[in-house]
C-alpha positions as CSV (number, residue, x, y, z in Angstrom):
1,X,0.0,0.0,0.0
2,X,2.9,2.2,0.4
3,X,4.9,2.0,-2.2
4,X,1.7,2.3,-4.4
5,X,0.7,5.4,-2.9
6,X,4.6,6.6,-3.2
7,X,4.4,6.2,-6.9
8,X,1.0,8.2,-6.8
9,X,2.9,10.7,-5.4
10,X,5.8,10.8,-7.8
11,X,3.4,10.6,-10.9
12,X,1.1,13.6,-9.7
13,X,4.1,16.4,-9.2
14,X,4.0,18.3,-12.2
15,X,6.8,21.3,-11.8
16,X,6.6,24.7,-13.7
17,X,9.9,25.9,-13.0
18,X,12.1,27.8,-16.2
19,X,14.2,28.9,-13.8
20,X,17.9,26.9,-13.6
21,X,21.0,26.6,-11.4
22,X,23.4,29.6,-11.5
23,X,20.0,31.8,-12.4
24,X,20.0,35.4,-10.8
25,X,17.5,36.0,-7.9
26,X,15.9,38.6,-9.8
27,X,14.8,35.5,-12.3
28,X,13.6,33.8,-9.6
29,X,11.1,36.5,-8.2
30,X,10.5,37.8,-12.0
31,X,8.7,34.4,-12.8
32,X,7.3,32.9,-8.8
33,X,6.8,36.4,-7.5
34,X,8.0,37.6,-4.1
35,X,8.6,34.3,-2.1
36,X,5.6,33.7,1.4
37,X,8.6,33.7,3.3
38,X,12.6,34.1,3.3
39,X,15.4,33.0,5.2
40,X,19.2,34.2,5.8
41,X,22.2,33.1,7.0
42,X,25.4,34.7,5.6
43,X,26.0,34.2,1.8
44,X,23.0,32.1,1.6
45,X,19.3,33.2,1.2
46,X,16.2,30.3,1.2
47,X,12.9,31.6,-0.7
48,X,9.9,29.8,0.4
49,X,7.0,29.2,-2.0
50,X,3.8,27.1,-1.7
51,X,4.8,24.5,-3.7
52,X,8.7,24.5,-2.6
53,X,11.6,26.5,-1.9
54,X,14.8,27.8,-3.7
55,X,17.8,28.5,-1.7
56,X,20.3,30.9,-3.2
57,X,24.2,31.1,-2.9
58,X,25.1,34.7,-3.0
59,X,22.1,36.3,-5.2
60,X,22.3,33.3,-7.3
61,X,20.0,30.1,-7.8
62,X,22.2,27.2,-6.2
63,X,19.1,24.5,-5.4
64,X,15.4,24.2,-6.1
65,X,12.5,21.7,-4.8
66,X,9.2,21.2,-5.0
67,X,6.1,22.0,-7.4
68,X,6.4,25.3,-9.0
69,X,3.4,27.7,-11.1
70,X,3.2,30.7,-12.0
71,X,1.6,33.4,-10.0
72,X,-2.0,33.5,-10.3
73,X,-1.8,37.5,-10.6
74,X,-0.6,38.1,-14.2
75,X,-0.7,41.8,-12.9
76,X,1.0,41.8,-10.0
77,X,3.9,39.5,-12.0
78,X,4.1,42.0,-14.7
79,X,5.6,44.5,-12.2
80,X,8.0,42.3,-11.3
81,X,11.8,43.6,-12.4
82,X,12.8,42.3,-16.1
83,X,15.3,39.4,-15.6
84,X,18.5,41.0,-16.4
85,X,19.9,39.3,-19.8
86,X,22.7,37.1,-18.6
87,X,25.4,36.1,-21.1
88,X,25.2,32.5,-21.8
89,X,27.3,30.1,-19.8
90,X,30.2,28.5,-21.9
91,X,29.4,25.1,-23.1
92,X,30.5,22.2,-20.7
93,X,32.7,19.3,-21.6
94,X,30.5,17.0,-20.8
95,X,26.3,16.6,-19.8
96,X,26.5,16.3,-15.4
97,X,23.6,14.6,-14.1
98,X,21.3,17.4,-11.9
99,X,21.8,16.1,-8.4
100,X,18.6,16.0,-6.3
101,X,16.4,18.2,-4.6
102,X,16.7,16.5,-1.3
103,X,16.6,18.5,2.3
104,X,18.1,21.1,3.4
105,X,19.0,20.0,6.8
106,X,19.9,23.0,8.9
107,X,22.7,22.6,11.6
108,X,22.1,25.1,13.7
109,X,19.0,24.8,16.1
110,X,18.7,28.2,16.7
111,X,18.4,28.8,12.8
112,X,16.0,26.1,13.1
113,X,14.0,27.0,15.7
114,X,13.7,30.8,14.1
115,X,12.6,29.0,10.9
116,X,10.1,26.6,12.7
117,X,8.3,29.3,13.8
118,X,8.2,31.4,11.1
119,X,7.2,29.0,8.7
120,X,4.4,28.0,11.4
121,X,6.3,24.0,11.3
122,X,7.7,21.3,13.7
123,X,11.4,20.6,13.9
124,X,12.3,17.0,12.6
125,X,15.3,16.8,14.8
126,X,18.3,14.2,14.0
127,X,21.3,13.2,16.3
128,X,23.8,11.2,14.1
129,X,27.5,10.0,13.9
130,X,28.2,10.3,10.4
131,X,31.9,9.0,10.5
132,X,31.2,5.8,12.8
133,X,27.8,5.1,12.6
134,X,26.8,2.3,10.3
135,X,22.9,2.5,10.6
136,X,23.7,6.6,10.5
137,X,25.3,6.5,7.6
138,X,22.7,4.3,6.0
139,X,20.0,6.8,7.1
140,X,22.1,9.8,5.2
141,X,22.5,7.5,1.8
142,X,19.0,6.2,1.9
143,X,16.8,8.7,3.3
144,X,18.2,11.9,4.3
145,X,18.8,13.6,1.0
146,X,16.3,11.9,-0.9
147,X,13.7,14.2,-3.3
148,X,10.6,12.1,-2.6
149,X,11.3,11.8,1.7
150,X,11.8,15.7,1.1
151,X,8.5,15.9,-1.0
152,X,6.8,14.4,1.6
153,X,7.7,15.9,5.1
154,X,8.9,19.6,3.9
155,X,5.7,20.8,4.1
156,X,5.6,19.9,7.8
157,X,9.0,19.6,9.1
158,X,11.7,22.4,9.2
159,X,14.7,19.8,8.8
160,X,17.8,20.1,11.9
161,X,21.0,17.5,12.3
162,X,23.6,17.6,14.8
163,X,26.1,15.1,14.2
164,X,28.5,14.3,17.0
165,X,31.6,12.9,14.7
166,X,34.4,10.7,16.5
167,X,36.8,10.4,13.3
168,X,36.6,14.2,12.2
169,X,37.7,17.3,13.7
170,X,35.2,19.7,14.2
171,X,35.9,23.9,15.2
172,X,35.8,23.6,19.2
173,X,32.4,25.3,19.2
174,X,30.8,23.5,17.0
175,X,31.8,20.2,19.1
176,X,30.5,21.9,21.8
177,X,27.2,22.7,20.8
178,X,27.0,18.3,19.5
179,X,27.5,17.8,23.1
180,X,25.2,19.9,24.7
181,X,22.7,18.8,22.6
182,X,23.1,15.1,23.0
183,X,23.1,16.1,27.0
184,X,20.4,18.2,26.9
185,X,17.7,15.5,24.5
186,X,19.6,12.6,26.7
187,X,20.9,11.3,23.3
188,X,22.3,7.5,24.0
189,X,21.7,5.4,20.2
190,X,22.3,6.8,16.8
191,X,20.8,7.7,14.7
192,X,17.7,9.0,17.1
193,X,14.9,11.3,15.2
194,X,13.1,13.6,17.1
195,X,10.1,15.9,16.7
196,X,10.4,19.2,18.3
197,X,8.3,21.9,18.6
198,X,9.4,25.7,18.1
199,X,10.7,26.2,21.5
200,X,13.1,23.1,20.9
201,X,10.7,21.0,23.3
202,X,10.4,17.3,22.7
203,X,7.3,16.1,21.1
204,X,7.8,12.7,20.4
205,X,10.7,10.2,19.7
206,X,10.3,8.2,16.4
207,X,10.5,4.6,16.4
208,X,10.8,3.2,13.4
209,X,11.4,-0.9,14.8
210,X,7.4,-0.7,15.3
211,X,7.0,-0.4,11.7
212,X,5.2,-3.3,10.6
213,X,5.1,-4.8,6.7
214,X,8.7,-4.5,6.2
215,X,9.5,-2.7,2.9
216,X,13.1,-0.5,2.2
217,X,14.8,1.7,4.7
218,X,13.1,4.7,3.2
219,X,9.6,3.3,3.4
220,X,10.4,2.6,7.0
221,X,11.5,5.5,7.7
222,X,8.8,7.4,6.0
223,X,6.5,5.7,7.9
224,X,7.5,5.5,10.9
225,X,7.8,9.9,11.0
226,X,4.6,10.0,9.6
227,X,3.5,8.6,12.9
228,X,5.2,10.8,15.3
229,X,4.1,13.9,12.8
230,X,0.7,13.2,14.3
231,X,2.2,14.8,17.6
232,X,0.6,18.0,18.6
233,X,1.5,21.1,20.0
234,X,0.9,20.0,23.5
235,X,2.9,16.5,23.0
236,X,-0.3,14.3,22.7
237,X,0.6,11.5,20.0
238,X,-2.8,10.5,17.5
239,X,-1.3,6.9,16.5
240,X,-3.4,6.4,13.9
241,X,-1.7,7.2,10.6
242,X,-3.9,9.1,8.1
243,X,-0.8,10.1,5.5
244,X,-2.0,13.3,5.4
245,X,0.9,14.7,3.4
């Protein structure tokens, strides 16, 4: 049942999106319109749309996901500024596959917790080892940074990791912050998912050996947060699943 409604899923997205990689964001708000909501931190800038979000490296179009249209006001998008003619790139050696539009998990939960509550969103929270961590490092190839697990939860979820790395040297305050954190949410197995609310308060813990019909990591995973999305505001878990994406 879930992997047939997965492939519902991937066969209903239709995107409308002329804008490419390396565009200006002048392109970008010349064709979407002025984003609901924006987001910066230093030479990055993340437009949020209905349908998705495009996150810009300085001015420019870097990464885009989601279900783009044009806006419904022809007028108002008529006043928009001219995209500025931009001289065509040279031609490449050779044709690079597009890599995809997975999450764009946040490692800072202060950034998080600002964007959480402007975006009106819960915090999907996750506490990895990336350099040691087998079942972590599965999680980051299989699920992570996939489009359609992106797809699914961006809508509800602003997206946070802290990963506390054994084999890597990290700047001594970002190491401290990984272990604060794994004090403070009493972190003891990796990879542990979270939900958190705004205020960085623990919602629910999701637990995705409960899962039952077996399927792929991803499919586990998927819906097994599913679940613990169906925790409210005041920590009360519904555990009925009604995949209301």
């Amino acid at each position: 049942m879930l992997r047939l409604w997965l492939a519902g899923l991937l066969l209903s997205a239709t995107t409308l999106f002329a804008v490419k990689v390396g565009d200006p964001r002048a392109a970008v708000i010349a064709e979407l319109g002025e984003p609901q909501s924006k987001m910066s931190s230093g030479r990055r800038e993340v437009l949020n749309y209905p349908g998705g979000r495009v996150m810009l490296i300085d001015g420019k179009v870097r990464e885009y996901r989601g279900t783009f249209s044009a806006p419904a006001d022809e007028t108002a998008a008529a006043k928009a500024p001219p995209a500025p003619v931009v001289a065509p790139a040279p031609a490449a050696p050779a044709a690079k596959p597009v890599p995809p539009r997975g999450a764009l998990w946040l490692t800072n939960l202060g950034a998080a917790q600002a964007a959480a509550k402007e975006e009106n969103k819960l915090i999907l929270a996750l506490f990895t080892g990336s350099d040691w961590c087998p079942p972590c490092r599965a999680f980051e190839a299989e699920v992570a940074h996939d489009e359609q697990f992106a797809g699914i939860f961006a809508g509800s979820f602003v997206f946070f990791k802290s990963d506390w790395l054994r084999n890597t040297p990290q700047p001594p305050a970002v190491a401290a912050e990984v272990r604060r954190l794994k004090q403070k949410y009493r972190i003891s197995r990796y990879p542990t998912l979270r939900i958190l609310n705004a205020e960085g308060e623990v919602l629910d813990t999701v637990d995705w050996t409960g899962v039952e019909g077996g399927g792929t990591l991803k499919e586990i995973m998927i819906e097994a947060i599913d679940h613990s999305r169906k925790a409210t505001k005041g920590g009360v878990k519904v555990e009925r699943s009604w995949w209301r994406f």
